[in-house]
BAPAMAR-418006 format. One line per field, with one value per residue (C-alpha): y, z, x. Coordinates in steps of 0.5 Angstrom, whole numbers. Layout:
yy	Y/...
zz	Z/...
xx	X/...
This chain:
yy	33/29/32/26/23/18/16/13/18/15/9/3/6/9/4/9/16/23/23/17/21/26/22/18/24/27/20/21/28/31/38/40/35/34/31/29/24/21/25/26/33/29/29/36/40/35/35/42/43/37/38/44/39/35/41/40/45/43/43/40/38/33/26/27/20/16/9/8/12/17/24/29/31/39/42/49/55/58/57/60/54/50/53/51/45/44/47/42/36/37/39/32/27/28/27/21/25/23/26/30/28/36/40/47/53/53/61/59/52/47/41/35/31/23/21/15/19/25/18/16/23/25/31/38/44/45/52/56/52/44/40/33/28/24/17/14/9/13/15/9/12/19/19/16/20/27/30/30/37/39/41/47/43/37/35/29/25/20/17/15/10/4/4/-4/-10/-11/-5/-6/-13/-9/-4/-10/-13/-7/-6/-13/-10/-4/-8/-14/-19/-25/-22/-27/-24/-16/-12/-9/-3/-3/-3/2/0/-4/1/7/9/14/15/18/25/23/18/21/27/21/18/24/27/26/31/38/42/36/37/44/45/41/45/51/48/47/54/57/53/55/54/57/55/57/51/51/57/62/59/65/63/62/62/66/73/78/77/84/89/91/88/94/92/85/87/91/87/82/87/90/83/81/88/86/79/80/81/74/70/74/78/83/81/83/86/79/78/84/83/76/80/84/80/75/81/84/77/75/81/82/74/75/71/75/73/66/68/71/65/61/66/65/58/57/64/60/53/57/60/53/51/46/44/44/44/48/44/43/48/54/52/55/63/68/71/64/62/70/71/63/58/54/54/53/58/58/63/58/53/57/54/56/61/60/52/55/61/63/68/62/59/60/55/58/56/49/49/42/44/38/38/33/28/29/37/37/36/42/46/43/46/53/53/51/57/63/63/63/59/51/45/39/36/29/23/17/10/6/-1/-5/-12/-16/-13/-13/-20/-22/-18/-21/-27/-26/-24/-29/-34/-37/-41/-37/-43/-41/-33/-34/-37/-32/-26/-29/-31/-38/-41/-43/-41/-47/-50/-44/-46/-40/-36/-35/-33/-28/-26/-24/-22/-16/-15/-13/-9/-5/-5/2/5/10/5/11/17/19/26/27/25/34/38/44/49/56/59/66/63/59/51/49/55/48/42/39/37/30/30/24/21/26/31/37/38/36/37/31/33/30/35/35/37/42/45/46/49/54/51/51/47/48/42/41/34/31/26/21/25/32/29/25/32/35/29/29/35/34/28/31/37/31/27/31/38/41/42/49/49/46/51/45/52/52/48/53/50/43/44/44/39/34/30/30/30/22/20/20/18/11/10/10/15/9/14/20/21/20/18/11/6/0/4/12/9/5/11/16/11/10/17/19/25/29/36/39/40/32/30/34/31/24/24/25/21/15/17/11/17/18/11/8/11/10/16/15/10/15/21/17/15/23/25/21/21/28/27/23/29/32/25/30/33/40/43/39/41/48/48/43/44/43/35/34/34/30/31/30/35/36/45/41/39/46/49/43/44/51/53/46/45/52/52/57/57/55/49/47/47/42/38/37/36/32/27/27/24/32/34/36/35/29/32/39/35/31/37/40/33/34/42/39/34/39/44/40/38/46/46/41/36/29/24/19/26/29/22/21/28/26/19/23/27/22/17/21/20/24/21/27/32/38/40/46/40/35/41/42/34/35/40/36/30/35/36/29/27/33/29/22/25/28/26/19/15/20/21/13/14/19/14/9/14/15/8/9/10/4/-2/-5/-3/-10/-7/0/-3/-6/1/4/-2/0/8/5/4/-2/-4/-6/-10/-6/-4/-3/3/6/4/9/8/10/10/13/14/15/16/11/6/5/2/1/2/-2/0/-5/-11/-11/-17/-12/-8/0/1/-4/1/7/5/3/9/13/9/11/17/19/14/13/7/-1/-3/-10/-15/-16/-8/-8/-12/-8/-1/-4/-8/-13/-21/-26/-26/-19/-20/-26/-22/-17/-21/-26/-19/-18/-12/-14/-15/-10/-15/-20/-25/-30/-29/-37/-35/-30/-33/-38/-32/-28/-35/-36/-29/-27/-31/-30/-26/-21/-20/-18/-12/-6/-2/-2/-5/0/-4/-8/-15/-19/-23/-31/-32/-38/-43/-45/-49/-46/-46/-45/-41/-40/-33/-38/-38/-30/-29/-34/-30/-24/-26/-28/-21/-17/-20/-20/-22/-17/-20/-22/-28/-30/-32/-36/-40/-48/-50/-48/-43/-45/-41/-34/-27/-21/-14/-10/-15/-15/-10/-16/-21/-18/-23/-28/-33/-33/-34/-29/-31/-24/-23/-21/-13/-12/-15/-13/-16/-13/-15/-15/-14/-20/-20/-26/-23/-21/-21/-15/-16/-13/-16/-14/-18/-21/-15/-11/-7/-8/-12/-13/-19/-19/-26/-26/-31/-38/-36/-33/-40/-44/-41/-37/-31/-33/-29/-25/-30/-32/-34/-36/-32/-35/-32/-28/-20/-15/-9/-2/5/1/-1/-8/-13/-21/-24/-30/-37/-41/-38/-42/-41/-42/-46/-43/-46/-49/-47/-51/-51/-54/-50
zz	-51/-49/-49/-47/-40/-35/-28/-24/-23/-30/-27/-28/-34/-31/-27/-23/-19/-21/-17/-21/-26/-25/-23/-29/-33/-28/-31/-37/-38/-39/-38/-40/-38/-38/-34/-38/-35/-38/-36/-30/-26/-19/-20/-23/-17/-13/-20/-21/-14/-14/-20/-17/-13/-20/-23/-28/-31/-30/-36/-35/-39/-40/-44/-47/-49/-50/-46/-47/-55/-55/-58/-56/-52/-48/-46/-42/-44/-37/-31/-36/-40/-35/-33/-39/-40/-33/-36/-41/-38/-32/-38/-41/-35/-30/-36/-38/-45/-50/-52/-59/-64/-66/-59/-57/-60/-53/-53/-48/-49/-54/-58/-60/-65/-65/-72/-73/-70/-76/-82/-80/-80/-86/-82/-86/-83/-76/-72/-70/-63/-66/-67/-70/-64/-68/-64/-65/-69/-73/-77/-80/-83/-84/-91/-94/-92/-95/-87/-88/-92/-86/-83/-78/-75/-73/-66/-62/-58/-55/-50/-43/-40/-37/-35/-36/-39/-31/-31/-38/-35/-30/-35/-39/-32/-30/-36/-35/-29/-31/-37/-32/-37/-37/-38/-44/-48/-47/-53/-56/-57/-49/-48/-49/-54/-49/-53/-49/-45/-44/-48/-46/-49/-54/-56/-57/-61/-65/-67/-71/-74/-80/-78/-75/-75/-71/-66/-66/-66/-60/-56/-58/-55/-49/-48/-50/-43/-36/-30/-23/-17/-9/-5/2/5/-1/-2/0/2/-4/0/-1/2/3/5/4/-1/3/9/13/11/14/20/22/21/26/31/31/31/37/41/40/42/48/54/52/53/59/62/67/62/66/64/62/58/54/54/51/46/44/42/39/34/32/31/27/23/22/20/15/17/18/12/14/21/17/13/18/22/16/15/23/23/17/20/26/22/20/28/26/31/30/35/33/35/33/35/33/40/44/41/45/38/36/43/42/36/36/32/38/45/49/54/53/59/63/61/59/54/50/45/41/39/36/32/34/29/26/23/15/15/18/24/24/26/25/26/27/24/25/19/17/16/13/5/7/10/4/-1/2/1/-6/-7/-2/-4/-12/-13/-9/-9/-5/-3/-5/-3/-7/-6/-7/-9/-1/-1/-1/-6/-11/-10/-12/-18/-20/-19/-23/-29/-29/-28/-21/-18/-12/-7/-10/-10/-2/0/-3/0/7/6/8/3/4/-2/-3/-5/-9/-17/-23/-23/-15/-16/-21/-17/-10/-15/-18/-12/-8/-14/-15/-8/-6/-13/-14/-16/-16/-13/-7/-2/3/10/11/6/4/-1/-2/-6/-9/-15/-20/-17/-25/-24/-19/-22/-26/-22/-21/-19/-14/-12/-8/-13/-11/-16/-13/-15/-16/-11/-4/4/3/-3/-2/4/1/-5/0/0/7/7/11/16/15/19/19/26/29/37/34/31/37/41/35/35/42/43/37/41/47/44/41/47/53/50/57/58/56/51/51/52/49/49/58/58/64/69/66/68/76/75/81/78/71/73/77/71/69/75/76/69/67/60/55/49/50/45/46/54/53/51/56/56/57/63/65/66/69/74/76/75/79/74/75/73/67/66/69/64/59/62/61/53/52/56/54/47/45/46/53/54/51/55/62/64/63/71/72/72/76/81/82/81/87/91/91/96/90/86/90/85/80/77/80/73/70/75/74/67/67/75/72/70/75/71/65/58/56/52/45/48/53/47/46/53/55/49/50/57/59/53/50/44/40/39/32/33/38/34/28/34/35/28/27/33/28/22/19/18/11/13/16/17/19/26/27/27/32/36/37/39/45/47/47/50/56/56/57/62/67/66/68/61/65/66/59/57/60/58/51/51/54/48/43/45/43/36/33/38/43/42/43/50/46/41/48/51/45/45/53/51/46/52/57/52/51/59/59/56/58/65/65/59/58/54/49/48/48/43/38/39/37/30/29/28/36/37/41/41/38/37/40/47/47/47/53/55/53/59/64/64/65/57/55/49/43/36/31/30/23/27/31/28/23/20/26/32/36/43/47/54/56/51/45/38/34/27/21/19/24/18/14/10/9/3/3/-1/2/8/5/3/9/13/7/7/14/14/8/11/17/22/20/23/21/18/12/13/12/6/2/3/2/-4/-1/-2/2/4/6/10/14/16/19/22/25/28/31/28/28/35/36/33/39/35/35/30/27/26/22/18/16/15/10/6/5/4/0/-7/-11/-17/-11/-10/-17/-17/-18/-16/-10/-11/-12/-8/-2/-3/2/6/8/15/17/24/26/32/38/37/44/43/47/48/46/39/40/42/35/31/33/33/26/24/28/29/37/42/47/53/57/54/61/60/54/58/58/63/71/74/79/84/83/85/81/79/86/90/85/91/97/92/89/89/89/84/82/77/73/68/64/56/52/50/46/45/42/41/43/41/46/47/46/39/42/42/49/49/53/53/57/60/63/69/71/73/67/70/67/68/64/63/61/57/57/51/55/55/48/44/49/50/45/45/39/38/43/49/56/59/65/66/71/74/79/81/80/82/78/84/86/79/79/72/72/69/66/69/63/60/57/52/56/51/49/50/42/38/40/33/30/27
xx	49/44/38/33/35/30/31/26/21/19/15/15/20/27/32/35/36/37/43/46/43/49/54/53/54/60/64/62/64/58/57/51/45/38/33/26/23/16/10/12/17/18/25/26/27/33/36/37/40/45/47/51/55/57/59/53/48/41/37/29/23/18/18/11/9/2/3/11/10/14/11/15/20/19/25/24/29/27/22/17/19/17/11/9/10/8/1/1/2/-2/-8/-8/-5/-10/-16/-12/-13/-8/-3/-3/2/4/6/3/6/11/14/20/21/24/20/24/20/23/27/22/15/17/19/12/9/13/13/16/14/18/18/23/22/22/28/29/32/38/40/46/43/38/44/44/38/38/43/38/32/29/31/38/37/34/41/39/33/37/40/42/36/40/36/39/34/40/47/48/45/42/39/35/33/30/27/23/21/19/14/12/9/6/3/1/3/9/15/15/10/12/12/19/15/14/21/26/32/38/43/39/45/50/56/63/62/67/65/58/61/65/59/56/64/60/54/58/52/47/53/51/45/44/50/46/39/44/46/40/36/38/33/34/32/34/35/39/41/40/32/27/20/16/9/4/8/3/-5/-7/-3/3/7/5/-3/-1/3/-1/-8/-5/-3/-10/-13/-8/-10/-18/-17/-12/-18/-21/-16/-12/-18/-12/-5/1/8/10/4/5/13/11/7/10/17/14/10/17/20/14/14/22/22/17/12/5/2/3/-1/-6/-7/-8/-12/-17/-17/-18/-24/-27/-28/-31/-36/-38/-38/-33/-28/-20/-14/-8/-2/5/10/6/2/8/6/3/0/-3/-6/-9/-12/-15/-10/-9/-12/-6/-3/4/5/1/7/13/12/20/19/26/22/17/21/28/33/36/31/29/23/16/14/9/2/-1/-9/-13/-20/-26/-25/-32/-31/-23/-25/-30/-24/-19/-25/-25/-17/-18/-23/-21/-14/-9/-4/-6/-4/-4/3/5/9/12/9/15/16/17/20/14/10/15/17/10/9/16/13/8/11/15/9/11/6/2/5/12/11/8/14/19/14/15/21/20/27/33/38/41/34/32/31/34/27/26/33/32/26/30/36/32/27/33/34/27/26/26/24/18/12/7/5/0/-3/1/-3/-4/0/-3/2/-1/4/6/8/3/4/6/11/14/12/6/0/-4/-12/-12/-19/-19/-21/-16/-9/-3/4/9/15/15/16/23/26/20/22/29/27/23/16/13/6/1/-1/-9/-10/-17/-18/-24/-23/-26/-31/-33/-34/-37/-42/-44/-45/-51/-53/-54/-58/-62/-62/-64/-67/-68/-60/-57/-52/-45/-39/-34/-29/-29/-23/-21/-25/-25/-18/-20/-26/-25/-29/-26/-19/-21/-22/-15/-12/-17/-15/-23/-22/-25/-26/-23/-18/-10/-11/-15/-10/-7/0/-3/-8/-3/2/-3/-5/2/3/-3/-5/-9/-9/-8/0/0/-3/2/8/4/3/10/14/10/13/19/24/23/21/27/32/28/27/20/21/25/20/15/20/21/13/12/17/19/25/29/28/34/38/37/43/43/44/39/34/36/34/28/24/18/20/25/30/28/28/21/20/24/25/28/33/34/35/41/44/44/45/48/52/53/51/48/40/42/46/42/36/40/41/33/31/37/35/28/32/30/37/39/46/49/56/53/50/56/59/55/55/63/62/57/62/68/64/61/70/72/67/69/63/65/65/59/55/56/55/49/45/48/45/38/38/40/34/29/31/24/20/19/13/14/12/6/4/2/-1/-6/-7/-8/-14/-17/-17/-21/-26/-28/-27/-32/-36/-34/-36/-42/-46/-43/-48/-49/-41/-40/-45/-41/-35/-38/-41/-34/-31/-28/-21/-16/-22/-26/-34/-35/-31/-33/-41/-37/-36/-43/-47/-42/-44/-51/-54/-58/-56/-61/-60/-63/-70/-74/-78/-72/-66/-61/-55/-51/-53/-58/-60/-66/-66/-61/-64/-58/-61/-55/-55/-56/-48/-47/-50/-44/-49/-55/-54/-53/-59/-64/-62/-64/-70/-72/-70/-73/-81/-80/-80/-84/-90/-89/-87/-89/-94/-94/-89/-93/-94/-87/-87/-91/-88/-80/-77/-73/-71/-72/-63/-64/-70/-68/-62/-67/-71/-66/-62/-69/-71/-78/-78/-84/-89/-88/-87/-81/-76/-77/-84/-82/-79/-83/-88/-83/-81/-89/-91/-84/-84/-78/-81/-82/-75/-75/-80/-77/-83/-87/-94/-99/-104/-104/-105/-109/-103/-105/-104/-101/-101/-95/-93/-90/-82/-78/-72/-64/-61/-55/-58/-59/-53/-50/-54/-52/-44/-45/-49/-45/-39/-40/-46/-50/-49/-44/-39/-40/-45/-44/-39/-39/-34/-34/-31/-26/-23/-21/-20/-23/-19/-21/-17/-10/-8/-8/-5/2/7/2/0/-7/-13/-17/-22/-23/-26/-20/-20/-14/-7/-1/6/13/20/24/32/34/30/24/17/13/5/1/-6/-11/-18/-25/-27/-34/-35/-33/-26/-19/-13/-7/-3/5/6/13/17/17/9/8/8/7/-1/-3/-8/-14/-19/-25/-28/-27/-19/-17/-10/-6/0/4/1/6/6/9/8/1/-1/-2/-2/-2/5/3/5/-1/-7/-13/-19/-25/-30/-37/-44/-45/-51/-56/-58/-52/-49
């Protein structure tokens, strides 16, 4: 009977869930139930899948409304219904156009017009789909209107929208909010009525005991509406099924495509090469997965097309098939890399390809999805009310002072102090919390789907310009919609960037082959790289930790590399087998330690778990559980699993099987506690490899082409530091740094030689269209030649040219920066500042004789810290205190366990909560002469010397030592003071 229910999806309108929504109805006996929430279908799809779990039949449609007026409610007969209304809404929502007062002649769905929307229209011609919504209290009302003769055009529209007095409390709040008004100057019309709730089915058909044909013709509606969706075991992919006409098209193209590229990545495949083949194609194919394959395969020529770069990662990297025909580039025979992790009988979902584009080439990429296939959208996420955000906006709406709303946020109170508004305030924050607040993209979800997407849901137009549905991963893989993982990231493009650079730079080298990772593989001198920690900008092997651990690990090849960026994923960190795959890589004699089973299944890690097919191969071969089992415990550990029950029944069958072998306890113990801490965070071992690809490119070009790789790093926003450090860098390989010139300088970065001029993008003061004028009379008209030259070819005021010259952009002119000034300030009057146009002839400029100014580096190096955000020369050199004695990087080795002084400028700082809940410091520094050392500030420390900000600090503590990798416990450390400006700023 109620045939206008809302949860939460209704944002910043329902006050609870679709689950709550059923159990709801499951307490009040209601049989039949549907989910209409305004404007909106996120819910829609878990609706109709737990509905069966309440004995409830699922009937869905859409509030249609015009800010909180309702026009009409749409319900679908059936799937077509609902495509319908999916259509319809997704016509007008995204346009922010209105909704009409009189719906579209719907051929499978129902209209219900509400009671005092047909009064005010005198509404009286309906079609055969239109229908007249009664509430309870309308009925006070209906005798003495002329539609009390319209028997078989009226129904029940009881709207559900609270369950309590609490939750209407929550519901006015809720629209003060999305109205950004006081609470007390809210609307009646913006609220819903606190009588919308949901009666007791005999209650309700109590109400309308004088009305049996209202009764009726609701039930009727009830009946007529079914929808069918296939979730859990008996869902069927509603991917994109067929790239061609037929599946035998399909298969067979991926075969010929296998057969035509097989020479280039294996130039003599053996036997187990072809066995591999040829089983991964019959699996592919008997699991119907070709067309996804294909679908790939064409994203992936496409971008080649373009010479875009991309990296194939996530399990799809464990295929021979994928490695063939060019979606990833690593060699799963090189690895024996698990076939069954990546494709394995038990599993229904497809196989997952994250490829990773460069963040400047993904928009294009996503166009040409949009454009090559049918049915595309992107997939969405909910951005949900967090605690501080919602205390705030509470606090709004109650009118709180900031200095108050600042306090609940932070949680800076005590409760006995608390007044009746800041109860309140947390009292329905903690009920908020948690609630839809609006919907977003998903990060890399792309669906392309056999079906029309409105055939799902309706969709949005984000900013990003493509539609996208308004369901989230979750529900999508259980109603059988698998995404496509389309990722865009900075390290892509710093290769792609460097690779232009030095084409630029140095014109007489042949062209880069970035794809001749084979034989950077084996480059001694690359691979140095990594074992001395020297990786600075290339991606994912640069941070403190990663160059940390491979000096440990003293990694250097390619499948030490692979083993390092995972076991420095938290999972294998936290559980200690990370020190414990040190202590096995370099002593070897202590993998004998290993328990002989263990070392059996994983020779290749000693061992260790460090992959997550390292998951699969101990339940399966240790623990005997079946590769289906096995794999619910792997997505379990990664908080995927679908059932909770279903995971801890497999956990039971691990340790009774473990029993029934004979296992002692403390072992099964230990592998399960292995296995338990990987708790999502392990990679798969073809995802690290992929990542390990991508950071061979990039140490390439670290390697050989230094200066113009920095360069690109620096173009792309750089990576784990800060420009500031990776300008550090950039002097280190031999590059000399120069502020921005008006004649040589772009937006980005250039270089020429070893000369690096940085970009005007770096003067976050100067205006983007001051910018653009320069470089476009520059290139028009050639260079300045002058500074009155300057002045008559760009249109700029005076604020804008002081910074200029202040950064020294006019260098060229031998003139000083304080002459210039006072040479702008006579020639540039205001009213210049204010022409639009340039002048159409030269005005004689006045020359004027000014007195000789000395000038500091000191004053330089402030200019550039307020222009730049950071100095051009050493900070070093800007000290104002005396050094005292002290050690330098090169001799930690000959002092550990001692305690000594470093004076190091601050490269990065992190904080770590440590077991007992208090806070640990790490910080990484560069000596005076430019090399690294780490500090560890433990909690007596933390407080009691702080870390503010870039400059010069003396660390004193004790040198420590983890396998010949040396840092600094800190015992004290001080912040070094500056020479101050001499112009007394």
């Amino acid at each position: 009977m109620y045939l206008n229910c809302h949860t939460y999806y209704s944002l910043r309108y329902g006050t609870f869930s679709e689950v709550d929504l059923l159990e709801l109805a499951q307490e009040n006996g209601i049989s039949t139930l549907a989910l209409t929430d305004i404007n909106n279908t996120s819910a829609c799809l878990n609706f109709i899948q737990k509905a069966k779990q309440y004995q409830i039949k699922p009937v869905v449609g859409i509030d249609f409304r015009n800010g909180a007026k309702q026009q009409f409610v749409g319900l679908a007969k059936n799937n077509l219904g609902f495509q319908e209304l999916n259509e319809f809404l997704s016509e007008h929502a995204p346009k922010k156009m209105k909704i009409p007062a009189k719906a579209p002649a719907f051929n499978h769905a129902f209209v219900i017009y509400p009671f005092e929307q047909v009064l005010q229209q005198e509404k009286v011609i309906f079609n055969g789909n239109e229908f007249i919504g009664i509430s309870v209290e309308d009925l006070r009302k209906l005798p003495f209107s002329i539609y009390k003769d319209f028997t078989d055009k009226l129904v029940i529209q009881q709207q559900v929208t609270v369950r309590s007095k609490r939750d209407f409390n929550a519901h006015r709040l809720l629209r003060a909010i999305d109205n950004n008004i006081l609470l007390s100057k809210l609307q009646k019309t913006e609220e819903c009525r606190e009588l919308d709730r949901m009666l007791p089915i005999n209650n309700l058909e109590k109400a309308f005991v004088d009305f049996p044909y209202i009764i009726k013709n609701t039930q009727y509606i009830l009946d007529s509406c079914g929808i069918h969706f296939n979730f859990g075991k008996e869902r069927a992919s509603q991917n994109q099924n067929l790239y061609l006409d037929s599946r035998e098209e399909d298969y067979q193209l991926l075969k010929t495509l296998c057969d035509d590229n097989l020479h280039k990545r294996y130039s003599d495949p053996n036997d187990k090469v072809r066995t591999r083949l040829a089983t991964e194609l019959k699996t592919i194919r008997e699991m119907d997965f070709v067309s996804y394959f294909l679908i790939n395969y064409d994203i992936i020529s496409y971008s080649k097309r373009m010479d875009y770069i991309h990296v194939g990662r996530g399990s799809g990297a464990n295929s021979i098939v994928a490695y063939i025909i060019g979606i990833t580039d690593v060699d799963p025979i090189e690895l024996d890399l698990y076939f069954e992790r990546f494709i394995n009988p038990f599993r229904a979902s497809p196989p997952d390809f994250d490829i990773d584009f460069s963040w400047k080439d993904r928009e294009d990429i996503t166009q040409y999805i949009f454009k090559r296939f049918k049915n595309v959208a992107l997939l969405a996420t909910y951005n949900t009310f967090k605690y501080r955000a919602v205390v705030r906006e509470l606090g709004k709406v109650f009118g709180m002072p900031k200095e108050e709303i600042d306090k609940l946020s932070s949680k800076r109170y005590s409760n006995e102090n608390l007044d009746e508004i800041s109860s309140l305030v947390l009292k329905y924050g903690q009920l908020i919390k948690g609630f839809p607040n609006h919907l977003s993209v998903h990060s890399c979800g792309v669906l392309i789907l056999d079906k029309p997407i409105h055939y799902y849901s309706a969709t949005d137009m984000p900013p990003k310009g493509f539609p996208t549905v308004q369901f989230d991963m979750i529900i999508a893989e259980d109603a059988g919609i698998f995404k496509f993982d389309i990722l865009g990231q900075r390290g892509l493009a710093k290769i792609k960037d460097a690779i232009e650079i030095i084409k630029n730079n140095r014109p007489e080298l042949p062209p880069i082959d970035i794809t001749q990772v084979e034989s950077f593989k084996k480059d001694p001198n690359i691979n140095n790289l990594l074992k001395s920690g020297k990786a600075i900008g290339a991606y994912y092997v640069e941070s403190p930790a990663m160059r940390g651990l491979m000096q440990k690990l003293q990694t250097q090849d390619y499948l030490g590399l692979v083993a390092a960026s995972s076991i420095i994923r938290p999972g294998v960190a936290g559980s200690g087998m990370k020190h414990e795959f040190i202590v096995r890589q370099r002593h070897p004699e202590k993998r004998k330690e290993a328990n002989p089973m263990l070392l059996k299944i994983m020779p290749e890690t000693y061992g260790i778990m460090v992959y997550q097919e390292d998951v699969l191969k101990v339940a399966n071969q240790f623990a005997g559980l079946t590769l289906g089992e096995a794999d619910v415990l792997r997505r379990g550990m990664s908080g995927k699993y679908r059932s909770k029950a279903e995971f801890i029944s497999v956990e039971n069958k691990f340790i009774a099987n473990c029993k029934a072998k004979g296992y002692p306890d403390t072992l099964t113990l230990e592998v399960w506690n292995q296995i338990k801490s990987f708790a999502g965070y392990a990679f798969a071992k073809g995802h690290s490899a992929s990542y390990a690809v991508e950071s061979y490119q990039s140490l390439y070009l670290k390697c050989y082409y230094p200066l113009e790789f920095m360069v690109a790093v620096l173009n792309n926003g750089g990576g784990f530091y800060s420009a500031e450090h990776y300008i550090h860098e950039t002097k280190m390989c031999g590059g000399i740094i120069n502020p921005p010139c008006i004649n040589t300088s772009d937006h980005p970065n250039i270089i020429k030689g070893k000369d690096i001029y940085l970009g005007f993008g770096y003067l976050k003061s100067l205006e983007v269209l001051v910018v653009k004028r320069i470089l476009t009379e520059r290139q028009l008209y050639g260079k300045f030649k002058t500074l009155d030259d300057f002045i008559d070819r760009v249109i700029i005021s005076i604020e804008q040219l002081t910074i200029l010259i202040r950064i020294n952009a006019f260098r060229f002119t031998k003139l000083s920066k304080i002459e210039l000034l006072w040479q702008a300030i006579f020639k540039l009057n205001v009213s210049k500042a204010k022409t639009t146009q340039s002048k159409l002839f030269k005005t004689e400029h006045k020359q004027f004789n000014l007195p000789t100014i000395n000038t500091s580096f000191v004053e330089e190096a402030y200019d550039q810290m307020e222009l730049l955000g950071f100095p051009l020369c050493d900070y070093f050199d800007l000290i104002d205190e005396a050094l005292n004695e002290n050690i330098l990087v090169k001799d930690l080795n000959s002092n550990i366990n001692k305690s000594v002084l470093l004076y190091g400028v601050l490269v990065n700082t992190r904080f770590h909560k440590a077991s007992n809940g208090k806070l640990l410091r790490f910080c990484t520094f560069t000596d005076r002469e430019g090399n690294y050392f780490d500090t560890v500030h433990f909690t007596k420390v933390v407080d009691k010397y702080p870390i503010h900000g870039l400059g010069v600090y003396a660390c004193f503590g004790k040198v420590t030592a983890s396998f010949d990798f040396c840092s600094l416990d800190i015992i004290w450390s001080k912040k070094l003071a500056l020479k101050s400006d001499p112009r007394g700023n």
